[in-house]
N, C-alpha and C positions, 0 to 999 in steps of 0.2 A: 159371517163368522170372523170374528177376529184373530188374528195368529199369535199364537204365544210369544210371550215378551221372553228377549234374549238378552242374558247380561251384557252390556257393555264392553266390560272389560276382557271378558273371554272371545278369544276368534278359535277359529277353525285352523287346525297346522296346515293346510293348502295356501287359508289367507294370509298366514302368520308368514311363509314362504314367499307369496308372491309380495309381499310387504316388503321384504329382504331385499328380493332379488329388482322392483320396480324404482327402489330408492326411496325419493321423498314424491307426498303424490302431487296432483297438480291444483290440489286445495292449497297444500301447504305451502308451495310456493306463491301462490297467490295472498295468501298470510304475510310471505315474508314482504313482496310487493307491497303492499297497504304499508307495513312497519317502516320502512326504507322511505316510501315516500312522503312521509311523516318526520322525516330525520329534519334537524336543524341546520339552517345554515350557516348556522357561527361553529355549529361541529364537525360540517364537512374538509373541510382544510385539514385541523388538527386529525382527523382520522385519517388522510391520505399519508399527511406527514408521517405515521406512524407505520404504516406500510412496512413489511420489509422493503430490500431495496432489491432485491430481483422482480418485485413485481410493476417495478418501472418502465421495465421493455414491453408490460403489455400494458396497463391502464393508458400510456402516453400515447397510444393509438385508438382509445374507446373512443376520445369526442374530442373537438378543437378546444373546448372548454377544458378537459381535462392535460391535454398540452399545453394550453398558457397557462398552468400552476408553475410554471419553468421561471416562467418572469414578474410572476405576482410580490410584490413586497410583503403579502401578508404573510404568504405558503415561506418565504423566506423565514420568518420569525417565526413562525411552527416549525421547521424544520431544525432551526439554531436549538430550539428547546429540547428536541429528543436527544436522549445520552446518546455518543456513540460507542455503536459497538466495535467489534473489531475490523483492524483495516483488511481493505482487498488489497490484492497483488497484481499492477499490470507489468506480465511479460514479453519478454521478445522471444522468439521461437529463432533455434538458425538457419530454417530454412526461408523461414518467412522473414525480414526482417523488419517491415512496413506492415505485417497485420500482427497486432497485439493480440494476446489473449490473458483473463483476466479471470482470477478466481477468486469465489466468493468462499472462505473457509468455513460459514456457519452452514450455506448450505452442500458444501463440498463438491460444488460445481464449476466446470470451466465454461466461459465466455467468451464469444473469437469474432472483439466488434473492428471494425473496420473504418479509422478514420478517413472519410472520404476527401477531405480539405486536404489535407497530405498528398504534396507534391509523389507522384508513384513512384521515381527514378530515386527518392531519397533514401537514403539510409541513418533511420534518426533512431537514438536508445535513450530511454528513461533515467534520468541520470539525476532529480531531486522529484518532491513533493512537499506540499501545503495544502491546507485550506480545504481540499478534496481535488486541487488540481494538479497534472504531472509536468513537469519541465524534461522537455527532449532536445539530445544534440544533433543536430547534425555532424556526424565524424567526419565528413569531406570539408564542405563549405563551412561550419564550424558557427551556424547560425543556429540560433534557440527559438524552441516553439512549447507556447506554453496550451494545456488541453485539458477539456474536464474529458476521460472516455465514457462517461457515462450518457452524456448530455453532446461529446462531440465540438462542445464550444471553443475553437480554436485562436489562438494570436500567434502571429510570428514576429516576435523582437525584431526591435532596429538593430541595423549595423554597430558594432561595436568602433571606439575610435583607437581602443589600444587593443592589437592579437595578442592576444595569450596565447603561448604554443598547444599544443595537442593535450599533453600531460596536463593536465588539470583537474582541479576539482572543483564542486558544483555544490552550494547550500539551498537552501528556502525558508521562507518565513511568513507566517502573515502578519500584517500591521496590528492586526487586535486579534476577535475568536474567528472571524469568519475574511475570506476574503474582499467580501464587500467594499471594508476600510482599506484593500490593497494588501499586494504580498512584495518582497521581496527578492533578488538572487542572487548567489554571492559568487562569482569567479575565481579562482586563485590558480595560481601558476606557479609553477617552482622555482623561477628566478626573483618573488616576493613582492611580483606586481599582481594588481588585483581589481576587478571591478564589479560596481556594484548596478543592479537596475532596477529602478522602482516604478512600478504601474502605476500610479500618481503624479508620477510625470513622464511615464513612457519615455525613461530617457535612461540610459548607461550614464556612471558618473564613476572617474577615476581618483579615489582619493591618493592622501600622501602614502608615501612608503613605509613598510612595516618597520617596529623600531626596531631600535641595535638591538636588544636584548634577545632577539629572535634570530637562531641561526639562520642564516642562508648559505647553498640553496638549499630549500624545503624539500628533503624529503618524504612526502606524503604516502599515504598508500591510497594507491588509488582504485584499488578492486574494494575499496570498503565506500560506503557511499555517509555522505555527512548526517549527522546527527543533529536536531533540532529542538530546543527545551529550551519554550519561552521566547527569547527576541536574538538567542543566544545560540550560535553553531560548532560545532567541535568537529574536528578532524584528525583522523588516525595518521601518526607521524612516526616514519622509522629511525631517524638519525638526527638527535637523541633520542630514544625509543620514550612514545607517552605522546600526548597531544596537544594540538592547536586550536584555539576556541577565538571568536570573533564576535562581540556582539554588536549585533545590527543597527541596534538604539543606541549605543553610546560611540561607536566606533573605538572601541579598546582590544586592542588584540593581547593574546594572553598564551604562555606555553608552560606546558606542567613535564616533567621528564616524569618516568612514569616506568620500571624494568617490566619487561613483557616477561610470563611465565618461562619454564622452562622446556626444551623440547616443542615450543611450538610454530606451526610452518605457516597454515593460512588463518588468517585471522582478519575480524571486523567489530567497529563500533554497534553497539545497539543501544537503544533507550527504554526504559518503562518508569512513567508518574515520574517524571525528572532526576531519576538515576542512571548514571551512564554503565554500561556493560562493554564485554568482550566477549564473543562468541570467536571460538578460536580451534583450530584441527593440533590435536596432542599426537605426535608419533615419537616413538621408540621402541627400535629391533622393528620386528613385523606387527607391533599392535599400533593401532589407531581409534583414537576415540575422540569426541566433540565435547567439549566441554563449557562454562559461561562462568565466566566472574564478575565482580562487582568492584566499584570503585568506589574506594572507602574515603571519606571525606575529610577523616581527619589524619590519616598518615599517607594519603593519597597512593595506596599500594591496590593490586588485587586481589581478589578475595573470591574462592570458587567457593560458589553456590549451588551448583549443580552441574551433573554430565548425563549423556546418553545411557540410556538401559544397555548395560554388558551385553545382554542376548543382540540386541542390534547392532553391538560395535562389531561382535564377533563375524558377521559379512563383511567388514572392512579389512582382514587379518589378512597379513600378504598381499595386498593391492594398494598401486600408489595411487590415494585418493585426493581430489582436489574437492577443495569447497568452497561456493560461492554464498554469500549472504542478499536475499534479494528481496528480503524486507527488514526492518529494524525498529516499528513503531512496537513496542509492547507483544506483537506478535509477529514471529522471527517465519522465512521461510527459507532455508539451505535446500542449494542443489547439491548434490552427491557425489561425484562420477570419478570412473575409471575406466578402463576399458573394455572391463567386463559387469559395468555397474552403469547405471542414471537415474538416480533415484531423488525424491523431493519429499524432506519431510518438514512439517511445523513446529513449531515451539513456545506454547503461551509462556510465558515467563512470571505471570501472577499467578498461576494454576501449577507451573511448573510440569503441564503435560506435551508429549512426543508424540504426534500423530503421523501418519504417513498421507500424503498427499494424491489420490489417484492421478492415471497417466495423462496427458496433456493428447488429445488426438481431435484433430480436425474433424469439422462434422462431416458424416457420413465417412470419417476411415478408419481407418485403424492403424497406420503407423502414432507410434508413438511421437510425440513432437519433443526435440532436446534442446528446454529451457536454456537460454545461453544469457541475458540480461533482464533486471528487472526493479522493481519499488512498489514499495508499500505507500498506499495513499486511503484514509477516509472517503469513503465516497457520498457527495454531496450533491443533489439533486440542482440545487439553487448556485453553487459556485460558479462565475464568470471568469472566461480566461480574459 
């Protein structure tokens, strides 16, 4: 006898359950196998390149095949193609001062890579980026080493022939979109010497001296970290209050006097789509609040465009707050602190939204870690230091 025919499409609520709770069955992934293995290979690149970029730390361990996309020229050009999105954050923690950690805001996670090329005894901080690669000082020996953290790809610059003293400040550049064509970095020192190195010819080169028209000595602020748009670097200057720009392709240097707002104490450069800002800490009496302006192109003045949500200023009320700016590509990341505060929040600047940043803690602990340096860099699969 034959058994009665059962619809199809009805199951049984046990099967319906066990369907739930078994996930996908093992026909179907066998389906998906067959589909995958069918994939093209003029598509397999352009779909890796598309990746997000946290899933880098593990595909690059699947197959050797899938590691040399690192050095492939194709996976280069698939990668140059995808927009980027927003930059990462490598910082320095103060206790650690040799192992960075690195967060990715889209997916609001921290990263704690460990460049192993890095001499252990050194004490080197993040002090520019380009291209998806970071430029670090060493604050002792006062040697530069240039790094992708993602990839670990490390160079340590030659010796320089003129010492800049300590006080200084640090730009970047790349020679076209991608570092490929070479990057640049810009030295400056506040007695108005300055050098410049170019990985094209792995060589430090000291040009002439800044013109008259530029007071010396410069000085810069150097808790704000240089701004980059185009071929072109600016640098936040306090006396005359306004800034110093340099461009890398023409060699023309350039200073704009500029009156800084009023009542305000820490303050830094930022950029977004080649507009320069000012991210800057507003105190008067016991209130404090963060605020951003805009530099107006045609009366060269600032222009507030936005500040922090009152509800959030209001923790700042009676505490002397210091703030650091430790990204400035389009998406801003301040550290916070006082003595009874360490806080880290974001700031899209096209979006105009405040996010708060979770706590910064080493894997498997729980103290929290106290951001003390940092920069904002793209991160770039393919960049060569």
């Amino acid at each position: 006898m034959l058994e009665p025919l059962k619809h199809p499409s009805k199951k049984s609520r046990r099967d319906r359950s066990l369907g739930k709770s078994s996930g996908r069955s093992s026909r179907d992934e066998a389906m998906e196998q067959q589909i995958w293995k069918k994939l093209p290979e003029d598509l397999f690149e352009p779909v890796i390149a598309r990746l997000p970029i946290a899933t880098f730390f593990c595909f690059r361990s699947v197959c050797q095949r899938w590691n040399s996309l690192l050095t492939s020229q194709s996976f280069s050009q698939h990668c140059a193609q995808v927009p980027q999105a927003n930059p990462w954050f490598y910082t320095v923690t103060h206790e650690h001062a040799n192992s960075g950690a690195m967060y990715d805001p889209s997916m609001k996670k921290w990263y704690h890579p460990t460049i192993s090329t890095l001499p252990a005894e050194l004490i080197v901080l993040p002090v520019a980026s380009a291209g998806g690669l970071v430029c670090f000082l060493d604050i002792y020996r006062q040697n530069f080493y240039v790094c992708n953290p993602l990839t670990q790809s490390l160079k340590e610059l030659p010796a320089r022939s003129v010492r800049v003293g300590s006080r200084a400040s640090v730009g970047m550049t790349v020679n076209g979109n991608s570092t490929s064509a070479g990057y640049k970095i810009l030295l400056v020192g506040c007695d108005g010497e300055y050098e410049i190195y170019d990985s094209v010819t792995k060589s430090w080169s000291h040009p002439e001296n800044m013109p008259a028209d530029i007071k010396l000595p410069l000085s810069l602020n150097f808790r704000s970290h240089a701004v980059s748009i185009d071929s072109t670097l600016y640098f936040m200057h306090s006396d005359p209050e306004g800034i110093v720009s340099y461009d890398m392709a023409t060699g023309v240097w350039m200073q704009y006097i500029i009156p800084a707002p009023l009542h305000l104490t820490d303050h830094m450069l930022a950029e977004c789509d080649g507009r320069i800002l000012l991210v800057g800490l507003l105190t008067k009496n016991a209130a404090t609040c963060i605020c951003i302006w805009e530099l107006q192109k045609m009366t060269f003045l600032w222009k507030e465009v936005d500040r922090m949500p009152n509800v959030w200023c209001l923790d700042f009320y009676g505490k002397h707050v210091r703030m650091t700016c430790l990204g400035n590509k389009g998406l801003l990341m301040l550290s916070l602190r006082s003595r009874q505060m360490n806080r880290l929040v974001t700031y899209n600047i096209a979006s105009r939204e405040w996010v708060k940043v979770p706590a910064c803690l080493v894997p498997h602990g729980r103290k929290r870690q106290w951001v003390a340096h940092g920069t904002a860099f793209y991160p770039c699969l393919t960049a060569m230091a």
